[in-house]
C-alpha positions in Angstrom: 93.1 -143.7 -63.0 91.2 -141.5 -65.0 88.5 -139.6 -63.9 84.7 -140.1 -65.1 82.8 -138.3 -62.1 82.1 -136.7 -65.2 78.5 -135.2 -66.4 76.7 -138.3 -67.9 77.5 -137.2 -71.2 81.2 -137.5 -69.7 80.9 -141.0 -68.7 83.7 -142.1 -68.5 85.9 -140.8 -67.3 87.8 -140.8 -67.4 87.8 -140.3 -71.0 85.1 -138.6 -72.5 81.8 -138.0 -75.3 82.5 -134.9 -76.7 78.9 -133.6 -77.7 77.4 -130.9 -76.7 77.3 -131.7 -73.4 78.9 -134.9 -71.4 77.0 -136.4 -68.6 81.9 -138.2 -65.7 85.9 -139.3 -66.0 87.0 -140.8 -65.2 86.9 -140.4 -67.6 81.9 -140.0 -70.1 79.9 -137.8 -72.1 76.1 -135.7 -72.6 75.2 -134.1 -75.8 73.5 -130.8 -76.4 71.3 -132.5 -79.1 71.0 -135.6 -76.8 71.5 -136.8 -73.1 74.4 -139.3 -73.2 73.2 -142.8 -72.2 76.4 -144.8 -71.6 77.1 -148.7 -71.7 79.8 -149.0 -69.4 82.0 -152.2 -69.6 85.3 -151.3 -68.0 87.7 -153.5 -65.8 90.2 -151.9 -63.9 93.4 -152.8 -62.2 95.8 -150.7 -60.0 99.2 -152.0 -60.5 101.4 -148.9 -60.0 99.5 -147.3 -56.8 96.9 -149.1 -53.9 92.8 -149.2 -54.7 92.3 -149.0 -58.2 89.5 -146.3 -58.6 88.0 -143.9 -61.6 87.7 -145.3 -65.0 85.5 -147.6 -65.9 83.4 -146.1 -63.6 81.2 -142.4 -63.5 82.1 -141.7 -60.3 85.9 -141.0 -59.4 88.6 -140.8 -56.6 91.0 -138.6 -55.1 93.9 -140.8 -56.0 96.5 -139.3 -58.4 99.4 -141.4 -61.0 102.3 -142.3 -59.1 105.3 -139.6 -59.4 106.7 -140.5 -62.8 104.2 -142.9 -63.4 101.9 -143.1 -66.5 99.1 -144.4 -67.4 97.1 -144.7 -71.2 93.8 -145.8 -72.1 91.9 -146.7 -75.5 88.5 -147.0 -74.9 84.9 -146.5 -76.3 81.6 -145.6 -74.4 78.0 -145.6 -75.4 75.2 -143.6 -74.4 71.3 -144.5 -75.4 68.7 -141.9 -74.4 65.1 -140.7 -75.4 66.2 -138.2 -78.3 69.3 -140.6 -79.4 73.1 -142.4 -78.8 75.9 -141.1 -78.4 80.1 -142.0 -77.7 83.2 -141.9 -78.3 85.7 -144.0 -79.8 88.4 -144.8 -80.2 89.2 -142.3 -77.7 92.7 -141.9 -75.4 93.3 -141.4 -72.2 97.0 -140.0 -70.7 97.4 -139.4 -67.0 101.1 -137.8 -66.0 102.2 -138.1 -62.1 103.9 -135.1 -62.9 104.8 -134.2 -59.1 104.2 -135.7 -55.7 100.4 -135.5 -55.0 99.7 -133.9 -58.6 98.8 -135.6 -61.9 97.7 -134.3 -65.7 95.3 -135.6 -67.5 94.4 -135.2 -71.3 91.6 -137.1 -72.9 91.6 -136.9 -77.0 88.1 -138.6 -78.6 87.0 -139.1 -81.9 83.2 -138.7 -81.0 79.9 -139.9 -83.1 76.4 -139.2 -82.4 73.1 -140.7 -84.0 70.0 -137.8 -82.7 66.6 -139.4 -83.2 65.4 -139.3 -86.5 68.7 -137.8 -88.1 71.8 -139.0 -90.0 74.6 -140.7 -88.1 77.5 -137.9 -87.7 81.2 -138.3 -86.4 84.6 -136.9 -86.1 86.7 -135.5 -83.0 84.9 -134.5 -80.1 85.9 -131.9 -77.7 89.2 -132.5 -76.2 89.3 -132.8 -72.5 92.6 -131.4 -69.9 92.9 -131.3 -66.5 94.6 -131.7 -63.1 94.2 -133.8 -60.0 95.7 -132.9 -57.0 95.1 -134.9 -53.7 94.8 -132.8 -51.0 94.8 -134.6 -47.9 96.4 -138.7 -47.7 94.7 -141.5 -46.0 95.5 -142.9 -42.8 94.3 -145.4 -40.6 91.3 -143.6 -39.2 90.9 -141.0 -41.9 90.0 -140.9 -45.6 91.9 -139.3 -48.5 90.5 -136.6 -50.5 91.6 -134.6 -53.5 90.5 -132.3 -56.3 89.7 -133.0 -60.2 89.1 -130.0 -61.9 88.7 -130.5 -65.5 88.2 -128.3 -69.0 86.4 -129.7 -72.0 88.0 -128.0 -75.1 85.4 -127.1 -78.1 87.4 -129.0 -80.6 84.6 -130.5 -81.7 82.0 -129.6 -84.3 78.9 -128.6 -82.4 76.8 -128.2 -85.3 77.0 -131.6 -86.0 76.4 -133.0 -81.8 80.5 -134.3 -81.5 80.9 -130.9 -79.7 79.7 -128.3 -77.2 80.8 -125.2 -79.4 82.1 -123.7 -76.1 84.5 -124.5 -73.6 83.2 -126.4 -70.0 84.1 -126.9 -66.9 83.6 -129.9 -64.3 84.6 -129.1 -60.9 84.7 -131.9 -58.2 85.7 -132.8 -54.9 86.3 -136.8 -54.4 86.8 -138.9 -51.1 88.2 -142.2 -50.5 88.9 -145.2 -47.8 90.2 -148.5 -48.3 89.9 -151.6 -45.6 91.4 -155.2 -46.7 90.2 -155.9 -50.2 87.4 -152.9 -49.5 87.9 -149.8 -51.1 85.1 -146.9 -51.1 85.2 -143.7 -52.9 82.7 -140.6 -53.9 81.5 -137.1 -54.0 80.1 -134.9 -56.5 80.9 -131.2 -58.0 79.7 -128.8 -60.4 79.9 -128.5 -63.9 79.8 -125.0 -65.7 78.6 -124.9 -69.0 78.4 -121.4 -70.5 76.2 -122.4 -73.8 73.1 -120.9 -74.1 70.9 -124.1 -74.7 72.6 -126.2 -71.8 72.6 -125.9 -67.7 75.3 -125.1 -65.4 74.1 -128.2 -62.7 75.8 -130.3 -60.4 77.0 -134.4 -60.2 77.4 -137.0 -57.4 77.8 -140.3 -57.1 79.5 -142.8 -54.8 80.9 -146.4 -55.5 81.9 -149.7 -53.8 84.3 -152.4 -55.0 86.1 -155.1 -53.8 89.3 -156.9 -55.0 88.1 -160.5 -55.3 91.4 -161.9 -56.5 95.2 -160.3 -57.6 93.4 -159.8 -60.8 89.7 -159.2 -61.2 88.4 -156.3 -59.2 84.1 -155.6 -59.4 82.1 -152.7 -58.0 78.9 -150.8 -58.2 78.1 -147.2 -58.4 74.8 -144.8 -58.1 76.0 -141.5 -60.0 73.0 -138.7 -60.1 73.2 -135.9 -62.4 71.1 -132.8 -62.6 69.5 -131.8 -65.9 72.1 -130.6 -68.8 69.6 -128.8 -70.9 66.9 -126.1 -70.4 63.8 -128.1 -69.9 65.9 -131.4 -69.6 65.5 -133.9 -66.4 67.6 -135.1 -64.0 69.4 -138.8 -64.0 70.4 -141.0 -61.8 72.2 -144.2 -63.1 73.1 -147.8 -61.6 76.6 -148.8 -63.0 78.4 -152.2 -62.1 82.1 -153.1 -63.8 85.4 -153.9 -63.1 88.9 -154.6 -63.8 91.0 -157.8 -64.6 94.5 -157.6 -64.9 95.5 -159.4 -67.9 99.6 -159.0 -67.4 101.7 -156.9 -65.1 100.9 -153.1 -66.1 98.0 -154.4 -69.0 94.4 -154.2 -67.7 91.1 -154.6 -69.4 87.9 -152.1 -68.2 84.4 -152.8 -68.4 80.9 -151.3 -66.8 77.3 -151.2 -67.8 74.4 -149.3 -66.5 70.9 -148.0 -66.9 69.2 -144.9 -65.2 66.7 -146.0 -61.8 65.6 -142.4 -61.8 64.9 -139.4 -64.2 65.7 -139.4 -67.2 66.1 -142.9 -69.1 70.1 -143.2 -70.0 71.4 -147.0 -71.1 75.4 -146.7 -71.0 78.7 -148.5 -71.2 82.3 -148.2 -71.2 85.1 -150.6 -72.3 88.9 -150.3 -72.3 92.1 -151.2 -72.3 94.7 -149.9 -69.6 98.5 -149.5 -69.6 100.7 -148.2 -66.7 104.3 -148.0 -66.4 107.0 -145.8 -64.9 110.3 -146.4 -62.5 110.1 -148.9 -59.5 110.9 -147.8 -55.9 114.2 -147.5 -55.4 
């Protein structure tokens, strides 16, 4: 699923804010006129792979698509902070197995952002690429764990807060273990941000969930972030969502959360998920 560890603007992500700079996903999103704050409603159900992970949440997992599996998402987030709100959507999500181990991941958002004080903008926000590639599978006594890198592209039009004017990078490394209906995942990164006005600073975060039925799924997440902007703060948000399958390969996300430390973010994410590909022979 997608991938939000994003920044906090990012949230999400696993599909992504374009402003200036995304707090993260599984698909999230930060701006460079304001710190993201996301409302995070997301529900989210593996059908095509075991332990559903990643979007709706911040934090995300080492698990890639299924070889010649897909997956799409439409989906909105929200983000309140001090200076202003910001989001995406409609925004899509497309995740590719494209080979054992490996899957792409493109994230298109039409991105809108209200700075305190100021006039509403929106349009598309920076387009977001990447590739995950799980490194080491899970075993009995071991966990998996698998790479994430990502690059925002500045599609967006920075001088209105729907982009970064610059192209970004999130680099993470994510962990995972699954017992029973159990399944554990985190780990954290870097994101590199080249603009003059924002931060090259780290992420983290780490999540619990637990399958309470074939089709709802619920978890909770800590996800800290480290200041985005010169003279900004650092955040840590509480997140909880989930998934409920509504139909074989149709899913509907949902999460929510608000900052415990730093700097004061309110965010959300809701969706809708799709998966599909060949069944095993």
């Amino acid at each position: 699923m997608p991938a939000d560890g994003a920044p906090m603007a990012d949230l999400a992500g696993r599909g992504k804010n374009s402003g200036p700079e995304p707090l993260p996903p599984r698909r999230g999103v930060t701006g460079k006129a304001s710190t993201l704050v996301v409302l995070a409603f997301a529900f989210t159900v593996v059908l095509c792979r075991p332990a559903a992970a990643g979007p709706p949440f911040l934090t995300d997992d080492p698990v890639p698509v299924d070889l010649h599996h897909w997956e799409f998402y439409v989906f909105s987030t929200f983000d309140r902070a001090p200076d202003g709100t910001d989001g995406v959507g409609p925004a899509v999500e497309l995740n590719l197995g494209a080979a054992p181990q490996l899957q792409l991941h493109l994230v298109v958002p039409w991105a809108w952002s209200r700075p305190q004080g100021a006039t509403h903008s929106s349009g598309w926000g920076d387009i977001e690429a990447g590739v995950k590639l799980r490194l080491l599978d899970e075993s009995a006594t071991r966990p998996q764990i698998g790479i994430f890198p990502m690059a925002e592209l500045p599609t967006g039009d920075s001088s209105r807060g729907l982009g970064n004017g610059h192209i970004w990078f999130r680099v993470p490394l994510w962990i995972q273990k699954s017992w029973g209906p159990w399944t554990t995942y985190g780990g954290g990164g870097l994101l590199v941000n080249p603009d003059s006005d924002e931060r090259t600073h780290g992420f983290a975060g780490w999540l619990l969930q637990r399958d309470l039925s074939p089709r709802l799924m619920l978890g909770g997440e800590l996800f800290w972030e480290g200041a985005s902007t010169r003279g900004g703060r650092d955040s840590t948000i509480a997140d909880l969502g989930g998934s409920l399958n509504l139909t074989p390969g149709f899913s509907l996300l949902f999460s929510a959360g608000r900052t415990v430390a730093g700097e004061r973010h309110t965010v959300a994410y809701l969706g809708l998920y799709w998966t599909w590909g060949p069944h095993p022979a």
